[in-house]
C-alpha positions, 0 to 999 in steps of 0.5 A: 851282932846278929842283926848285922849278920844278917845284913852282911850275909844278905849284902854280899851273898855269903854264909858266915858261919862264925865270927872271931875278934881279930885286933880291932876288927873281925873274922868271918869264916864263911862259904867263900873262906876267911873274910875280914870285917872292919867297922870303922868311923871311916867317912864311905867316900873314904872307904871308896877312896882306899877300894880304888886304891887297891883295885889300881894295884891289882890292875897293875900287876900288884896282887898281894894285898887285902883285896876290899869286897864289893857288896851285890851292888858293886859298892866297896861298904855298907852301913850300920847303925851310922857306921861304915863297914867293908870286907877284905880278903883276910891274910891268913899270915904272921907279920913279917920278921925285920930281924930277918935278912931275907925278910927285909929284902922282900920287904924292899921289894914288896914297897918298890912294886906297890910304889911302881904298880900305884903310879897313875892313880886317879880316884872316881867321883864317889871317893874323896881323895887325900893327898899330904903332898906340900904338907911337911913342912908345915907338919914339921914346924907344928911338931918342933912348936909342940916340943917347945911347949912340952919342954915347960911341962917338964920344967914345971915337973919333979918326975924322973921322965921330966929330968930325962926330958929337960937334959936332952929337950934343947938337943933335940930341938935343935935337931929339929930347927936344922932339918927344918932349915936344911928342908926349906932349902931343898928341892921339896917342893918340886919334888911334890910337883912330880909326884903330883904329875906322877899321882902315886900312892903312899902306903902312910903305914908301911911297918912290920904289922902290916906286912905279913908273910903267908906260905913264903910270899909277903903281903901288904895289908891295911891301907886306911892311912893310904894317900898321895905322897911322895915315895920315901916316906913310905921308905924312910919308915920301912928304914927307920924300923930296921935301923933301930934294930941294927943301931943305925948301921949303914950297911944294913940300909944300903942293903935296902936302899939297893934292893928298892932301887932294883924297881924303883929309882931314887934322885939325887933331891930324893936322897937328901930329902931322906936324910933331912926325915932322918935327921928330924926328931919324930919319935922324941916327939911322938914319946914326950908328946903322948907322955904330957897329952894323953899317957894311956895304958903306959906307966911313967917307968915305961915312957923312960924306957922309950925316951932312953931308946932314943937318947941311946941312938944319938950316938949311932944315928950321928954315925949314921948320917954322915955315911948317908951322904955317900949314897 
């Protein structure tokens, strides 16, 4: 760590006086205050792409973020030992309360401006760009073939998560087959043809943990997942949190929907696309599909509990989706 040091210190003329693990990263407090150092598996053009990013929001009025800082020769990293690593202004908050009323209000704004200051965005050719636009439904159809798959690992099993899974398994799939029909019909793809005419940005990762509240103002952090990509999605994640708070009640997504729309506005195509993201089964199959593949630092009693959760909210996200239409 001390060679490293060293090579940050000299790389961005700075004094760091000490450094702390933060998450997965690290703090650096330094003569030009807290700074935040990520080393990442990240490609460089990536990290330039993420830096370009943030620098066409700042341009655009939209200032709250973790700024990326450039070294001496304007570069947006640094290497070391094959890895890439850049410094970020460091937040110095508390993530953001989705309980709160308020909070959540400025969480629709905060989303609404970063979409609107995004709008324009075209990255150099030093950053390679990532666009998931055109990709849902290819996405959708990997997941629902996924499902299919996992429901003969349940059958196959004698543990209670295999029962849970294989009464609730069929319903899901459907759920999945209707939205998926529902989106092959819908005006998805001029949608994305829009967008690209528009070339915003999408956060990918616009959640609690990554929104933070530092002396009453709110600020949107870690954009590694950031890309081209229609709107809502970033809006259908911020609602999905909330909802699962509040056992779907529409009012409570009325109340954001309404406090985005102030900034930034939505069609009629855009609205029915977000009731077709609602009505497809992701955290089912984010939850059987990390329980048969992976199942790290989970035991089996804690995956129940979260595929309970989802079979609780059946009944409410129902409810739910009829009301939507009324938007």
């Amino acid at each position: 760590m001390h060679e490293l040091e060293n090579l940050l210190q000299e790389s961005y003329d700075i004094k760091i006086n000490s450094i702390t693990n933060y998450r997965d990263m690290f703090v650096a407090n330094t003569n030009n205050g807290k700074r935040l150092i990520k080393i990442t598996t990240l490609k460089p053009e990536r990290v330039c792409f993420i830096a370009e990013v943030k620098e066409h929001l700042i341009n655009n009025g939209f200032i709250n973020i973790d700024r990326n800082i450039y070294t001496n020769s304007g570069k947006s990293f640094i290497t070391y030992n094959y890895q890439t690593i850049y410094m970020s202004n460091f937040i110095d908050g508390r993530e953001c309360n989705l309980d709160s009323k308020d909070e959540t209000v400025k969480c629709a704004r905060l989303l609404a401006n970063m979409h609107k200051a995004s709008k324009g965005f075209i990255c150099s050719e030093n950053s390679k760009a990532r666009s998931e636009l055109g990709r849902l439904p290819s996405c959708y159809k990997k997941r629902l073939d996924e499902i299919k798959k996992l429901k003969k690992n349940a059958l196959k099993g004698k543990l209670k998560f295999d029962n849970l899974m294989c009464q609730y398994v069929d319903y899901f799939y459907e759920m999945g087959e209707k939205a998926i029909n529902m989106l092959d019909s819908s005006d998805y793809y001029e949608l994305v043809e829009e967008a690209e005419k528009i070339k915003n940005i999408s956060h990918h990762d616009f959640n609690h943990h990554n929104i933070y509240v530092q002396n009453d103002d709110m600020y949107l952090i870690n954009f590694e997942y950031c890309c081209y990509d229609l709107k809502i999605y970033d809006l259908v994640n911020l609602l999905r949190r909330k909802m699962r708070k509040c056992e779907w009640n529409i009012n409570e997504a009325d109340l954001i929907i309404n406090e985005y729309c102030k900034i930034e506005t939505l069609c009629e195509s855009e609205f029915e696309l977000m009731k077709i993201m609602f009505m497809f089964p992701q955290k089912f199959w984010r939850i059987v599909n990390k329980y048969y593949n992976s199942k790290k630092g989970c035991t089996e009693k804690s995956y129940i509990n979260r595929l309970q959760e989802v079979i609780d909210e059946i009944q409410y996200l129902k409810a739910f989706l009829n009301d939507f239409q009324s938007f």
